[in-house]
N, C-alpha and C positions, 0 to 999 in steps of 0.2 A: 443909511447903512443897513444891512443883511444882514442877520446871523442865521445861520442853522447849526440845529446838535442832533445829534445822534449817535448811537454804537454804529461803526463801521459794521455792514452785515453780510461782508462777501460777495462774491458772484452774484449772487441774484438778490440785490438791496430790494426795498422795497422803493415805492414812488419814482419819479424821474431819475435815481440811479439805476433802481432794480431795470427799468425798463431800459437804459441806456445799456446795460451789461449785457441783459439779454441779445438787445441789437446786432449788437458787437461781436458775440459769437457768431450770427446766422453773418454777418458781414465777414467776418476773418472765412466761414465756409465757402464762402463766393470764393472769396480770396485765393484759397487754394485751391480752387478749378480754376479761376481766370490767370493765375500764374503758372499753372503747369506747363510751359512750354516758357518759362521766364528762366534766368540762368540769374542766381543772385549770389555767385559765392558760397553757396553751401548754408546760406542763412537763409530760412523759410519761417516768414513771421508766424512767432506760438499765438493758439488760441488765448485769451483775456484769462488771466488767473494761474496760467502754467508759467509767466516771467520767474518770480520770485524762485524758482527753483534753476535757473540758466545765471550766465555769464551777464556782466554787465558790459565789463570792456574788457582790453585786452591785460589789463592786470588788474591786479587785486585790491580795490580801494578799500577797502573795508578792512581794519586787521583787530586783533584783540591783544597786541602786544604795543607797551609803550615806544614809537618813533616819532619820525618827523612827520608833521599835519597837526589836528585841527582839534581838541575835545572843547565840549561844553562841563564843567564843574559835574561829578559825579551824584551829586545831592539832587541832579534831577530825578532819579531813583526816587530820591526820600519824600519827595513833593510830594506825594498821594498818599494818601490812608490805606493802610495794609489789607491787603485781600483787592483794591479796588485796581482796574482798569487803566492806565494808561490814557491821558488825556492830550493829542494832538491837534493844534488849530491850524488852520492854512487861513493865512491874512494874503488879501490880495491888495496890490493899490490903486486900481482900475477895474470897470464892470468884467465880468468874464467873456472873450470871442469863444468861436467853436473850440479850439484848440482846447482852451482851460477849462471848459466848459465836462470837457471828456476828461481833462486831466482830475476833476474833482471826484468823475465816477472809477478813476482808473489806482485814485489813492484811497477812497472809500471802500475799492475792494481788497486791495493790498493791505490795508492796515487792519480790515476785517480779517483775513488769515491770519496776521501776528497777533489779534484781537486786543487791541487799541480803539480808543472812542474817538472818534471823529467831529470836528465842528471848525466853520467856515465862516468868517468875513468878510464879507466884500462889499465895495461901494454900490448903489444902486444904478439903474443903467442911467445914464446921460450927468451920473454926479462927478463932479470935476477930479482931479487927482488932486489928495489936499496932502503935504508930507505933515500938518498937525494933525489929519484925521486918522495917517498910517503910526505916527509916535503913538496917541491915546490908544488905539487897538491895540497896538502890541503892550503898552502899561496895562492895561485893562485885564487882557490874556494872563499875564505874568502874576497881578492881583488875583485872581482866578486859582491861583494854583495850580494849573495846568504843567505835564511835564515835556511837551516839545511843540518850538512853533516851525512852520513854514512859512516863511513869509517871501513876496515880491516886492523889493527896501527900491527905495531911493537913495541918493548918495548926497544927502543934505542933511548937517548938524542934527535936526531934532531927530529924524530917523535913527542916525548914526546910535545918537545918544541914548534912546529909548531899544535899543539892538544889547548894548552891549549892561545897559542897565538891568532887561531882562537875563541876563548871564551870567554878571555878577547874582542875578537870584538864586542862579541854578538851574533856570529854563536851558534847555536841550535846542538850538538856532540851526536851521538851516534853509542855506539865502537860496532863491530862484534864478538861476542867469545870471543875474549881476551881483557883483562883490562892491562892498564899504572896505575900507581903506581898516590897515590892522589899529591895534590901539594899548599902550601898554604891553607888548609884546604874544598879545592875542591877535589870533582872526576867527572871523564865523565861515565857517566851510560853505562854498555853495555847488549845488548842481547845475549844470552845463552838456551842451552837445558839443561834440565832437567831431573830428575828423573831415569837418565842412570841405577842407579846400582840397583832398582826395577825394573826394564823393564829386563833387562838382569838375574836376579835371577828368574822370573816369567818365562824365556822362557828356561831358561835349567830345572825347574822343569818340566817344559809341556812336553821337548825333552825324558826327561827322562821316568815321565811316560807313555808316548806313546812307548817310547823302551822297557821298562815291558812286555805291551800288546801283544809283538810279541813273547812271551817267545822263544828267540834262542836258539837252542839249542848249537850255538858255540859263544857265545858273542863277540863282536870287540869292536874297540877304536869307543871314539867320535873323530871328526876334526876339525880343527878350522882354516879358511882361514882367516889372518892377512892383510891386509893393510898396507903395511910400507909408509906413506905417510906421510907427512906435514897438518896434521887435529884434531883439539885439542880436540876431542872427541872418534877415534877409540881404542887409550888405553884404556880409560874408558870401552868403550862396551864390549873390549875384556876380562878385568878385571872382568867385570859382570857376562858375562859366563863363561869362567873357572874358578874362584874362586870357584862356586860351584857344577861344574861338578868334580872338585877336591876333594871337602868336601864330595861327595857321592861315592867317589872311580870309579869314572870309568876313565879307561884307557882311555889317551888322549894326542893328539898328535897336536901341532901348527905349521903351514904351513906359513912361511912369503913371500909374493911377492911385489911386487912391476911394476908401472904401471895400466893396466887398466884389466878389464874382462878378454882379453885371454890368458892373464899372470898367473890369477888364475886357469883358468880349466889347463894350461900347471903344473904348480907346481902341483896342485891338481893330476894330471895322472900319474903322477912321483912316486907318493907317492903310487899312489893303485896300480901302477905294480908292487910295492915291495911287498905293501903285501894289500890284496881287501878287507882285513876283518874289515869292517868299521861299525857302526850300523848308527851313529849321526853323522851329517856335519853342524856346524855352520859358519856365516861370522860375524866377523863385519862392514861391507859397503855393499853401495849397489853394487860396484864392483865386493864381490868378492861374495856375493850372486849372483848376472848376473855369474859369473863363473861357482861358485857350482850348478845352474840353470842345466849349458850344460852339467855336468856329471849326474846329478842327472836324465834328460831325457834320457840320453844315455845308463845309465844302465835300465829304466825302460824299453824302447823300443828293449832292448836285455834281458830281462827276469831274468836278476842279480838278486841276493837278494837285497830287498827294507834295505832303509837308510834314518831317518829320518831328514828332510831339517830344517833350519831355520836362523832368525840373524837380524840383524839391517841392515833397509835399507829406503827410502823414496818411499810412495807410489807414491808422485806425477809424479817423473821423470822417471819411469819404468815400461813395461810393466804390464797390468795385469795377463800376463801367470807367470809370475815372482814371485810375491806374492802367486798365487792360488796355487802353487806347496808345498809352507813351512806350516809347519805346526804349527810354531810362528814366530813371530817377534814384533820389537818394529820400530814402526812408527816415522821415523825423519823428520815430516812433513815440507818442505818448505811452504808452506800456512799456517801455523797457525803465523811460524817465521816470515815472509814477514810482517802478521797482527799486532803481536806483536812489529815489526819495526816499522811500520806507526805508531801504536797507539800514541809510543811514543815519535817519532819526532815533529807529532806535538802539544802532549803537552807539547814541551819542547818549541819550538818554540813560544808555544802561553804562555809560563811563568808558568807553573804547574808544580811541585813537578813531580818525577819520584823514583821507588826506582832504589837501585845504578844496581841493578842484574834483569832486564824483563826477566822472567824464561817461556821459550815454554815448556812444559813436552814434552817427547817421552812417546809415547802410545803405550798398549800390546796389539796383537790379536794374537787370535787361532782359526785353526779350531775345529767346533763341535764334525765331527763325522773323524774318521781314520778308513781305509780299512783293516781289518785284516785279513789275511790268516786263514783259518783254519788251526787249530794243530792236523796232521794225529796221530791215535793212529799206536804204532808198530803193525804190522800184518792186519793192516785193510785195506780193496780196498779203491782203489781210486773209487771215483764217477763218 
């Protein structure tokens, strides 16, 4: 097991966050030169640190008036020694991927502005998911004093049990992605993304029309690079785009890997040496978008016929050669998430109403303009 502590120190932490944050700015600046000519709704991802002051979704999760949703016991307040800091832990119950990896630099700055102390749990890389290793952390935390955890629960007895035992203390809970079952007429609120299966129908429309434009003259399949990972959202994405790249009949084909990026361009190459006749290549992740990335240059730099890119992935933790390349995707942004963590920690913390579901939307972009070949008439020179 891991622990780190420290005061969350904003924007520019020190060690592996400060430098993470710093990154992150010079990467959102990419960002906004390589989307300038992107059409996303009106929505242009803020630099790192400017979230906490925007929208989260389309209504108001957060309120200070007693309704319907989610509080944790108000004595979380009382937990700490007066004058002191705020002490929030993020329990994890698996080593951290890129994603969470970001998400730890992305709540260590957020909870630095509310200025809240920060400290982290998590398994060490290759240690197994144990739910008595995730129960004693959060006992442990709750012994501690501490006034808000984050945790990533399992949805097994001794979790459940040690979730609502910290509750009963007065510790401020709020679940990651997945929900435990209510209890005694309680539940612990958790955060979640949103709006997957319009994000994903919006971006196989895009794919689609954009594949129109190229009128081939030998049409191919779409491809859809899978994730087979432990992630309670990539079925969904994948659900989103094929369903209606189905419903509009094009031929399509789902590629499942597992692992990381050079797993998917390896499946991914497998697959076009059988047969290259591809038009559309989706991901659901950002992994295996980074995959479908290395093919998608590879054939352009060797003069292949073009193949339209795209998929769900997070801008934050990825190149911006990565995005610039798709021609849609839905944005799983860790900073809006991170935001929408803090919000609501500490107004559970400080005894306010929560609804049960803090809902991040994932967001659609596309680009403006697509490169199209001209369509040679029979008989006519080339220019």
């Amino acid at each position: 097991m891991k622990t780190s502590v420290g005061r969350a120190s904003g924007p520019r932490g020190s060690g592996v966050g400060g430098f993470a944050s710093g990154s992150t700015a010079v990467l959102v600046a990419f960002l906004v030169a390589a989307f300038s000519g992107c059409d996303s709704g009106s929505f242009v991802p803020p630099p790192p640190g400017r979230e906490s002051s925007g929208p989260i979704g389309p209504g108001k999760a957060l309120t200070d008036k007693a309704g319907p949703g989610s509080a944790m016991p108000s004595v979380a307040e009382a937990r700490r020694p007066r004058g002191s800091a705020p002490v929030v832990e993020l329990i994890l119950g698996q080593p951290a991927d890129t994603d969470r990896q970001y998400l730890i630099v992305a709540l260590r700055r957020e909870l630095g502005v509310m200025r809240m102390v920060f400290r982290i749990d998590e398994p060490q890389a290759g240690q197994a998911v144990s739910p008595a290793r995730l129960a004693s952390a959060i006992r442990s935390a709750a012994g501690r004093g501490i006034s808000g955890l984050l945790v990533e629960p399992l949805d097994v007895p001794a979790v459940v049990d040690a979730l609502y035992e910290a509750a009963g203390q007065g510790v401020a809970i709020l679940l990651l992605d997945r929900a435990v079952p209510p209890r005694d007429g309680r539940s612990i609120p958790r955060v979640q993304y949103q709006a997957i299966a319009d994000v994903g129908e919006q971006i196989a429309s895009e794919v689609l029309e954009a594949d129109r434009s190229f009128h081939r003259t030998r049409p191919g399949r779409a491809i859809i690079l899978h994730h087979r990972v432990d992630d309670p959202y990539v079925e969904r994405c994948l659900a989103a785009m094929r369903d209606p790249l189905k419903a509009a009949g094009k031929p399509l084909q789902v590629l499942d890997f597992e692992g990381g990026s050079t797993q998917a361009t390896e499946v991914l190459d497998r697959a076009l040496e059988a047969d290259p006749n591809i038009d559309i290549l989706l991901a659901d992740d950002g992994y295996g978008m980074a995959g479908g990335r290395t093919v998608y240059l590879e054939w352009t730099r060797a003069a292949r016929p073009e193949f339209i890119f795209g998929g769900f992935a997070p801008y934050d933790n990825r190149s911006p050669e990565l995005l610039s390349h798709a021609q849609a995707f839905g944005n799983r942004s860790v900073d809006r998430y991170a935001t929408g963590a803090v919000r609501a920690i500490r107004s559970l913390i400080d005894g306010k109403k929560v609804d049960d579901v803090i809902g991040v939307p994932m967001t659609f972009h596309r680009r403006k303009k697509l490169f199209v070949p001209a369509v040679q008439k029979p008989g006519e020179a080339t220019k």
